[in-house]
Every structure is written in structure tokens, then in C-alpha cells.
Backbone as a chain_set.jsonl record, in Angstrom:
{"seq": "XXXXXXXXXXXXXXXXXXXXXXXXXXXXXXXXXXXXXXXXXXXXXXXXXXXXXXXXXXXXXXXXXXXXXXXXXXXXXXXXXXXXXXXXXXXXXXXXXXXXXXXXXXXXXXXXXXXXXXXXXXXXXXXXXXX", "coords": {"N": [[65.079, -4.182, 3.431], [62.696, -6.639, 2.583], [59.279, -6.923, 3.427], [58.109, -9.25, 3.654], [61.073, -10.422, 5.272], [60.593, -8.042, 7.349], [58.454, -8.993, 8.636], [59.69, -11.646, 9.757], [60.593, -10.894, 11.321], [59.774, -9.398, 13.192], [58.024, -11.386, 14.122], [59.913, -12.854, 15.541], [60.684, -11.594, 17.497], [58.537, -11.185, 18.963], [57.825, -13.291, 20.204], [59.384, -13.929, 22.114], [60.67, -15.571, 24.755], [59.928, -14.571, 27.945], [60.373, -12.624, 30.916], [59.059, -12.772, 34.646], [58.475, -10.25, 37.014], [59.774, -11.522, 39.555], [61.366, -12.985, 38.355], [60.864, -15.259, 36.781], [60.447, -17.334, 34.48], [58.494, -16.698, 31.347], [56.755, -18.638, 29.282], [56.335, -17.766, 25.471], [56.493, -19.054, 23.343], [56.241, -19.759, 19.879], [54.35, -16.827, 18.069], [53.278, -16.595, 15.64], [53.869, -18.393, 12.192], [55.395, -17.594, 9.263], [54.776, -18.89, 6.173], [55.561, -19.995, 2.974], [53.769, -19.684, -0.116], [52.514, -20.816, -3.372], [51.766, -18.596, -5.788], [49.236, -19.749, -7.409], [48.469, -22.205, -5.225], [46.673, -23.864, -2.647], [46.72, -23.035, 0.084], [47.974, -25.156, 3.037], [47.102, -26.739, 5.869], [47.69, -26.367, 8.988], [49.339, -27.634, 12.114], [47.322, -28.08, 15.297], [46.859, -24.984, 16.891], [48.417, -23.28, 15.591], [50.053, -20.527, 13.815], [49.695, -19.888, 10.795], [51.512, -17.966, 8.767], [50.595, -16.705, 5.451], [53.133, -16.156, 2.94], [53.785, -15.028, -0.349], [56.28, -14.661, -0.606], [59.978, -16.164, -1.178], [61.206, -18.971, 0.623], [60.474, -19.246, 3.026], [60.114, -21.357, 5.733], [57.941, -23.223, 7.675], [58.251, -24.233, 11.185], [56.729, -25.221, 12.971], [56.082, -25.094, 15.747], [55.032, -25.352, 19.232], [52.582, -22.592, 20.073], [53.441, -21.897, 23.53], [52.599, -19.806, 25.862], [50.331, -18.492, 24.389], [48.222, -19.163, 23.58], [45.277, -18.368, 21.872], [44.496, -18.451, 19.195], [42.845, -17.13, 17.299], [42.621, -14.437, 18.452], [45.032, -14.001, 17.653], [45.772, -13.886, 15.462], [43.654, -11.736, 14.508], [44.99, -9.66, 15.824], [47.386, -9.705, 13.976], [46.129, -8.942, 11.855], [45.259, -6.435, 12.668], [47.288, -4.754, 13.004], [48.176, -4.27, 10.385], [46.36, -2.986, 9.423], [46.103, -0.967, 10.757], [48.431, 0.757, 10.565], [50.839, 0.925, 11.873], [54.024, 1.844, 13.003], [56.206, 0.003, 13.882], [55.429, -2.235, 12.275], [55.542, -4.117, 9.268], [54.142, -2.271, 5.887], [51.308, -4.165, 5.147], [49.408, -6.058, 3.509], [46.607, -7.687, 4.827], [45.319, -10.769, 3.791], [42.482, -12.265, 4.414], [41.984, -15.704, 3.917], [39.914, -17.672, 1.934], [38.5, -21.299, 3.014], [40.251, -23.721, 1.006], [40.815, -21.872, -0.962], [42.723, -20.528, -3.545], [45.57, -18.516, -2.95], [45.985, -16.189, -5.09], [43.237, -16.337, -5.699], [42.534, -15.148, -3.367], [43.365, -12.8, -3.261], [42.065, -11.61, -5.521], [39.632, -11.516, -4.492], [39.785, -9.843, -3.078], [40.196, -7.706, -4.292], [43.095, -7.169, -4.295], [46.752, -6.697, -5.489], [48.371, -9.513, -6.537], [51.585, -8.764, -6.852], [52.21, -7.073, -4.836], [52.852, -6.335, -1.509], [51.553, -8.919, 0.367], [50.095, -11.024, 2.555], [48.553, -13.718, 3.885], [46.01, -15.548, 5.405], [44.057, -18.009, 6.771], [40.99, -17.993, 6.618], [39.436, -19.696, 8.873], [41.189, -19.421, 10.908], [40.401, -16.961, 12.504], [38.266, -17.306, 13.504], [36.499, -17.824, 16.707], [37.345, -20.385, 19.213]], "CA": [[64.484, -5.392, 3.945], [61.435, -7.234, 2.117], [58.065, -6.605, 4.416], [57.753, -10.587, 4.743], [61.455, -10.369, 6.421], [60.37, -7.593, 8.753], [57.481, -9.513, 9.189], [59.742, -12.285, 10.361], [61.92, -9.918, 12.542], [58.201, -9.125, 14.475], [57.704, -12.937, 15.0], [60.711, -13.685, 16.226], [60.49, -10.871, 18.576], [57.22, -10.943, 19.389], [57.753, -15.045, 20.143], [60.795, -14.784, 22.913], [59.879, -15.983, 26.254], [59.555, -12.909, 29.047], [60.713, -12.712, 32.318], [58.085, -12.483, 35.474], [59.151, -9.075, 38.264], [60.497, -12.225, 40.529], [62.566, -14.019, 37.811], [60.587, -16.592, 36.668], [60.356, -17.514, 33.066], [56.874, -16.49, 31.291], [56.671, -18.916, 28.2], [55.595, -17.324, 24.932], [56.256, -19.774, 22.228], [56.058, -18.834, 18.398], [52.96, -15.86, 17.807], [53.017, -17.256, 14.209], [54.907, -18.664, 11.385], [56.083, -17.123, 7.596], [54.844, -20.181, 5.242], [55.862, -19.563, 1.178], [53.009, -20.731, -0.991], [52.606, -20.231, -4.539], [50.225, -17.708, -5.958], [48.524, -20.51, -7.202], [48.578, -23.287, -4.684], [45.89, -23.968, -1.789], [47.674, -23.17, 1.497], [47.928, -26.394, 4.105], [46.542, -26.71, 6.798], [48.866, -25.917, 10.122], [48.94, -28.697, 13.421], [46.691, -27.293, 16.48], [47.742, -23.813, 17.861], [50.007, -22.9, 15.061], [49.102, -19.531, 13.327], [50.368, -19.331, 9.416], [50.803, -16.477, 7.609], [51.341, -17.209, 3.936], [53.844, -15.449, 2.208], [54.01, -15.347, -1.317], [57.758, -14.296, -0.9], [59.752, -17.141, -0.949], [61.94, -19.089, 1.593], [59.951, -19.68, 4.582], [59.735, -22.962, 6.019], [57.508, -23.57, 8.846], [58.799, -25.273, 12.023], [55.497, -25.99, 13.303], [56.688, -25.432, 16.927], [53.693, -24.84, 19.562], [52.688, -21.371, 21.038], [53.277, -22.15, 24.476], [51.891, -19.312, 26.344], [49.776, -17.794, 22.901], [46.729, -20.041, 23.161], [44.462, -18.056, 21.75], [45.08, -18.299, 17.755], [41.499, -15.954, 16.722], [43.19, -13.082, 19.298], [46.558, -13.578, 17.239], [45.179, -13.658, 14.024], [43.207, -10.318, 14.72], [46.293, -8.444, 15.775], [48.216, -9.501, 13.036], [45.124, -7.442, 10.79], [45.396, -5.163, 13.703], [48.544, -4.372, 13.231], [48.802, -4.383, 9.558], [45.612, -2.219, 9.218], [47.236, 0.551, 11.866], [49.997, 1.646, 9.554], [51.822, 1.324, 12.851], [55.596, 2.04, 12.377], [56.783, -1.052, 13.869], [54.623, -3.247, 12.159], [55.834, -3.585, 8.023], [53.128, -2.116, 5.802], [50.926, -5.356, 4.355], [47.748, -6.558, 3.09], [46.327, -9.051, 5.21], [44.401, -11.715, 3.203], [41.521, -13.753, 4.628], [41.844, -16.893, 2.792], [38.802, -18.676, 2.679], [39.199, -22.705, 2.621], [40.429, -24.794, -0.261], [41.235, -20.86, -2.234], [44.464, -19.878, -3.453], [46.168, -16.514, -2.672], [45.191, -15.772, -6.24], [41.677, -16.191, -5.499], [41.948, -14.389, -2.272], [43.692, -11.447, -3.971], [40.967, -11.261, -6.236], [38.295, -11.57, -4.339], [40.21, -8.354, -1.756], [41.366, -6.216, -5.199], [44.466, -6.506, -4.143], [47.625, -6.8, -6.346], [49.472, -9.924, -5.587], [52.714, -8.553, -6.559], [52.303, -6.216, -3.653], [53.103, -7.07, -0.064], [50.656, -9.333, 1.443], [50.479, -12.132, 3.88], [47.103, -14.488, 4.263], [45.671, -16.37, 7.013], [42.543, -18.248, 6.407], [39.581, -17.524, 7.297], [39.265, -20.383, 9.778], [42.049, -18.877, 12.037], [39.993, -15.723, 12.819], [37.396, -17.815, 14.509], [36.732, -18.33, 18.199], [36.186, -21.575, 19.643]], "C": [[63.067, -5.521, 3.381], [60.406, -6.711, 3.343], [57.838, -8.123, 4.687], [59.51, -10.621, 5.82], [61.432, -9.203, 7.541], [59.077, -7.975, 9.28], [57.963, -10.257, 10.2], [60.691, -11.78, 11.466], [61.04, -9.741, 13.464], [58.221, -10.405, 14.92], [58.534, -13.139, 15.465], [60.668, -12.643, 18.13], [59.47, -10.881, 19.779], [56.995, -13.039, 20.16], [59.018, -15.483, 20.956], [60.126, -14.578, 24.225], [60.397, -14.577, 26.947], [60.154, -13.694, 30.674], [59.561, -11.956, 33.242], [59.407, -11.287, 36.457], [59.813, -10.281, 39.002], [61.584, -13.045, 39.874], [62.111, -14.846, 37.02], [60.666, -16.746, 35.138], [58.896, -17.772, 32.424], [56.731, -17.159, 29.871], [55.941, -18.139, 27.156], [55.666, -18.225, 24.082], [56.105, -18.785, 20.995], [54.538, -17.8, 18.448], [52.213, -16.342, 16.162], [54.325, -17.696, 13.301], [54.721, -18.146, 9.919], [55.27, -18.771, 6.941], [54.839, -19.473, 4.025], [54.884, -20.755, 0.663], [53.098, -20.258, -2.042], [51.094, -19.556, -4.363], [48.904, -18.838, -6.514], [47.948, -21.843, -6.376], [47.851, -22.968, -3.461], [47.01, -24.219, -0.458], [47.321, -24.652, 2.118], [47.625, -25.926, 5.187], [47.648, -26.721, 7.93], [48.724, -27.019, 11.723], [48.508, -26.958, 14.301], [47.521, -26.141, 16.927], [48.248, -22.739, 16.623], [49.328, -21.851, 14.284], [50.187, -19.407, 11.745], [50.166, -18.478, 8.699], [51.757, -16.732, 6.662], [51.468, -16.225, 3.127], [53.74, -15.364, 0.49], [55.398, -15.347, -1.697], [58.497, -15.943, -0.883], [61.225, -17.18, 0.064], [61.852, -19.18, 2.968], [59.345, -21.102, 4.78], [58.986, -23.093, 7.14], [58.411, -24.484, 10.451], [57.833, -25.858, 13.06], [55.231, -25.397, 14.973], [55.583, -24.7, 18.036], [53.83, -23.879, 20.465], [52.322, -21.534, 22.236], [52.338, -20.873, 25.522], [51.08, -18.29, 25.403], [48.732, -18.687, 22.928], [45.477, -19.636, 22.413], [44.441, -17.595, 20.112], [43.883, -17.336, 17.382], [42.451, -15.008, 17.747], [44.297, -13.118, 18.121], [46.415, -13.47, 15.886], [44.303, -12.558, 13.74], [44.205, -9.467, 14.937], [47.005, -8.32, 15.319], [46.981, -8.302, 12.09], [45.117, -6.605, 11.661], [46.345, -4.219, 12.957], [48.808, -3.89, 11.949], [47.523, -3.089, 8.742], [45.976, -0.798, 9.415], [47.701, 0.899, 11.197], [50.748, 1.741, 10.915], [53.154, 1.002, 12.62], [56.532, 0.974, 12.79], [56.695, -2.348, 13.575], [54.776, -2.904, 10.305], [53.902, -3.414, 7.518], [52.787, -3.22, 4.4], [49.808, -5.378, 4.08], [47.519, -7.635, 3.957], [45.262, -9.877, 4.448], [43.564, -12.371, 4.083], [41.094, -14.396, 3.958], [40.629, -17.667, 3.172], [39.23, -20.312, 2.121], [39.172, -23.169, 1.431], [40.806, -23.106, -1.2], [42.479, -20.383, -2.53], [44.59, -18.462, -3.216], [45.789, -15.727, -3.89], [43.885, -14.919, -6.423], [41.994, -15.498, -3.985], [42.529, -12.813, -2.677], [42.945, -10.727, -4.61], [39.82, -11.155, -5.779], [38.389, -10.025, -3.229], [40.428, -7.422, -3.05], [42.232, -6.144, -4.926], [45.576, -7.231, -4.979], [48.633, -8.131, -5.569], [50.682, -9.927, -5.513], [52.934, -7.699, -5.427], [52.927, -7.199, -2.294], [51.761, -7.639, 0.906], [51.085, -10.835, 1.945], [48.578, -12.771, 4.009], [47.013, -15.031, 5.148], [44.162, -16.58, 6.619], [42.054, -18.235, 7.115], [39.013, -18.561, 8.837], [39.749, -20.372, 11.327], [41.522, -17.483, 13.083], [38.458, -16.226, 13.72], [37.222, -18.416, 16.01], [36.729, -19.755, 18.264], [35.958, -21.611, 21.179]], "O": [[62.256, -4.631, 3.635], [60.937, -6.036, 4.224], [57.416, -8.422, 5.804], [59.358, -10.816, 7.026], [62.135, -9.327, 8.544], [58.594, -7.397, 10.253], [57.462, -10.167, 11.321], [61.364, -12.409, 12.283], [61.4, -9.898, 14.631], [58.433, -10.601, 16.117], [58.232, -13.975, 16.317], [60.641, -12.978, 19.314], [59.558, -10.678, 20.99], [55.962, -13.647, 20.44], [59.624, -16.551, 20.875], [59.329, -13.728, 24.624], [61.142, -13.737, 26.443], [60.247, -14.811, 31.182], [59.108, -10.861, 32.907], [60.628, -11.402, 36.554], [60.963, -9.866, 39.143], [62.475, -13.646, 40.474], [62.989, -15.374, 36.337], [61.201, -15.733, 34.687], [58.188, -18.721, 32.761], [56.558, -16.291, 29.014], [54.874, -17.684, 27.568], [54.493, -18.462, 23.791], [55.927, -17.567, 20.989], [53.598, -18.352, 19.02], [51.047, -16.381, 15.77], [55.496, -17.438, 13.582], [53.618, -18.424, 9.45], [55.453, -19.754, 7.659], [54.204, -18.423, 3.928], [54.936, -21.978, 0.792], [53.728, -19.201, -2.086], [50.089, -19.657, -3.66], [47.764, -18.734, -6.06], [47.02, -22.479, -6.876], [48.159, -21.882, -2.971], [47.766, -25.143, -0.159], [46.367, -25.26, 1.633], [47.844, -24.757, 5.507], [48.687, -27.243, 7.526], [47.65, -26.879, 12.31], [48.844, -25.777, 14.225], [48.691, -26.268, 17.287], [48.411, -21.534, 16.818], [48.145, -22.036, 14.001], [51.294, -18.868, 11.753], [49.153, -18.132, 8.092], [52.974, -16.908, 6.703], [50.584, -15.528, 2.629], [53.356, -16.523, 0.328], [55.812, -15.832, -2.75], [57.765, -16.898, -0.624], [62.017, -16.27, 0.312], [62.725, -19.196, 3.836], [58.449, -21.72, 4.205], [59.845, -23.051, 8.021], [59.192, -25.414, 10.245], [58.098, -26.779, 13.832], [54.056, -25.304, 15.325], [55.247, -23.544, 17.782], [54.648, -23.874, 21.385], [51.12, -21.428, 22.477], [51.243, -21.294, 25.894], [51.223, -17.115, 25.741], [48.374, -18.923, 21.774], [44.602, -20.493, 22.29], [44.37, -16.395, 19.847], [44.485, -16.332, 16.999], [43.547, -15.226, 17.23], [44.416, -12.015, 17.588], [47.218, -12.766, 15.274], [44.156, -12.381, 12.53], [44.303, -8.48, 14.208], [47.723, -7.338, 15.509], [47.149, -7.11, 11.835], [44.821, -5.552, 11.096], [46.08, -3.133, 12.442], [49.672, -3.013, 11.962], [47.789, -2.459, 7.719], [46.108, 0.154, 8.645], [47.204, 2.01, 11.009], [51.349, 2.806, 11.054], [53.452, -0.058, 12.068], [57.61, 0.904, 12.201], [57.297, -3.311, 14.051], [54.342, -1.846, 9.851], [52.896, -3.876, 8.057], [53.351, -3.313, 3.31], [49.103, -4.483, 4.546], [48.283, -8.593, 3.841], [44.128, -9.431, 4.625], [44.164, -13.296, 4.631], [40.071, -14.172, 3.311], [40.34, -18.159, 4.263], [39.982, -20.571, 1.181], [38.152, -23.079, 0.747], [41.124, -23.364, -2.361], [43.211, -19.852, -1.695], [43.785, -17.536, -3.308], [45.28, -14.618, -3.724], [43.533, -13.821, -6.857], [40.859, -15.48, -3.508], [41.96, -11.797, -2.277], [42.915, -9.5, -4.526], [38.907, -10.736, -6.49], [37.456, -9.367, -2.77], [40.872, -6.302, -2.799], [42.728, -5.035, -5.12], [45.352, -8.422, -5.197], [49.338, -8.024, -4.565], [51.278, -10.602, -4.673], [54.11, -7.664, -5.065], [53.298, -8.371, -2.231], [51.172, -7.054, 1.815], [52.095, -11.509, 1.742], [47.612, -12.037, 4.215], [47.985, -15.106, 5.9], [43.326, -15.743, 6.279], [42.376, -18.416, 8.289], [38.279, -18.079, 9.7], [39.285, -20.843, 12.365], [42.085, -17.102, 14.109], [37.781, -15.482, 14.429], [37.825, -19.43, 16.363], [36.122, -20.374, 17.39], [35.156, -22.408, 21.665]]}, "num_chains": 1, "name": "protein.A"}
């Protein structure tokens, strides 16, 4: 299995609603979405909420769909580099990119040293900010 699909084996997981001790249903909504950009091409911009992590692999389509109980896109965009920093064993091992705006994966590869035939995943820089 590629590292972007056990990436998307974490999101889907990590993105199914929960059950409360009494029953109730604890919305989680998507944690993030897979998007396929080219190595040269300026990622898009994502509607409110929505956390993209851009693949270079290809075959991921967005579905946009909003993180109902995940409001907090800077928290979820830290624990994806959390996670990917860790070497933790249920978490594939990636590069996380911080794309800064308007740069391609190219240019964010280059500006990290890192190889972009390797396994990485970006998220711009804008996502890692509070508000």
C-alpha cells in the first residue's frame, strides 16, 4: 500500500462519527482530504473548515464535505505534522510540506530539501494558523 493510500485509510478512520457512553451520536465529519496536484501546479484553495493535504500521488478527488465536529483546522493541521514527524506506527511514514501561498509542491520541496519523488503530503502554510 502507497503511504498516500494509508494516509487515506487514517482519514477515513479518523473521520467516522463516535458514539457518546449513553448512545448518542458524536459527529466527527472528514479530519481532512487527499487532493492530487501536480508537482508543478499551485494547490487551490479548499471551502471553510476543509483541511487538504496535497498528494502528489495521483487519484484523489476532494469531496469538500464539512468537518462537523473538527472545527479547529490549525489543531488538525498540527497533528497531521504531529503524526508524521513521530514515526508513529500507525501513522504512514511522510514528509509534511508547509506550502507557502501561490508555491508549488516543487517549490515547497525545494525550499524543505526534500525529494519530491519521495512520500510527501503538503498543507499550506495558511492552515497551520489560529484564528
Amino acid at each position: 500500500m502507497t503511504a498516500a493510500a494509508e494516509i487515506a485509510a487514517w482519514l477515513a478512520a479518523s473521520s467516522r462519527d463516535r458514539t457518546s457512553p449513553k448512545g448518542d451520536r458524536i459527529p466527527v465529519g472528514p479530519f481532512g482530504e487527499l487532493v492530487t496536484v501536480g508537482l508543478d501546479d499551485v494547490p487551490s484553495e479548499a471551502p471553510a473548515g476543509c483541511l487538504p493535504l496535497f498528494t502528489l500521488a495521483s487519484g484523489y478527488v476532494p469531496t469538500w464535505a464539512a468537518p462537523e465536529g473538527q472545527p479547529r483546522l490549525a489543531d488538525r493541521a498540527q497533528h497531521v505534522a504531529w503524526l508524521a514527524g513521530a514515526g508513529r506506527p500507525d501513522f504512514p511514514a511522510v514528509a509534511v510540506l508547509r506550502v507557502a501561498t501561490g508555491a508549488t509542491m516543487r517549490q515547497a520541496c525545494t525550499a524543505a530539501g526534500i525529494d519530491p519523488d519521495g512520500n510527501v503530503i503538503g498543507i499550506q502554510v495558511a492552515y497551520f494558523a489560529r484564528s
